[in-house]
N, C-alpha and C positions, 0 to 999 in steps of 0.2 A: 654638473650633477644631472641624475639622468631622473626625470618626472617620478618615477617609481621609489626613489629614494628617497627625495623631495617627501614624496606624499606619506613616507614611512616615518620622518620625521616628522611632519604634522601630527601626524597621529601619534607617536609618541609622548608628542608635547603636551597633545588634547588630555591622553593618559595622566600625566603627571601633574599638568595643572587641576584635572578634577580632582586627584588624589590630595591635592595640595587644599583645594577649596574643603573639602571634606575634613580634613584634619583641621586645616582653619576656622572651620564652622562649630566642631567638635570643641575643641579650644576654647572658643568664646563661649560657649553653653556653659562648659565647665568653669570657667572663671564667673561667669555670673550664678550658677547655681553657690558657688564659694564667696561669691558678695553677699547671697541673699542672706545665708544660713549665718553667716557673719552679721548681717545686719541686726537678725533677728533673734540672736544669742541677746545682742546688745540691749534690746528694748525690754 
């Protein structure tokens, strides 16, 4: 593989993992905002 190619898939990867980190992060906000409200329904 030729360095150029290489470095288009890093960068691709960097794309998709931030995109991943951001849905993941997204994700976990929303599950605990649906703990909270659930908790506090409760009490």
């Amino acid at each position: 593989m030729a360095k150029d190619e290489i470095k288009k898939l890093v960068e691709n990867s960097k794309k998709i993992l931030e995109q991943d980190h951001v849905n993941f992060t997204k994700s976990i906000k929303d599950d605990l905002k649906s703990f909270k409200k659930k908790t506090l329904d409760q009490i």
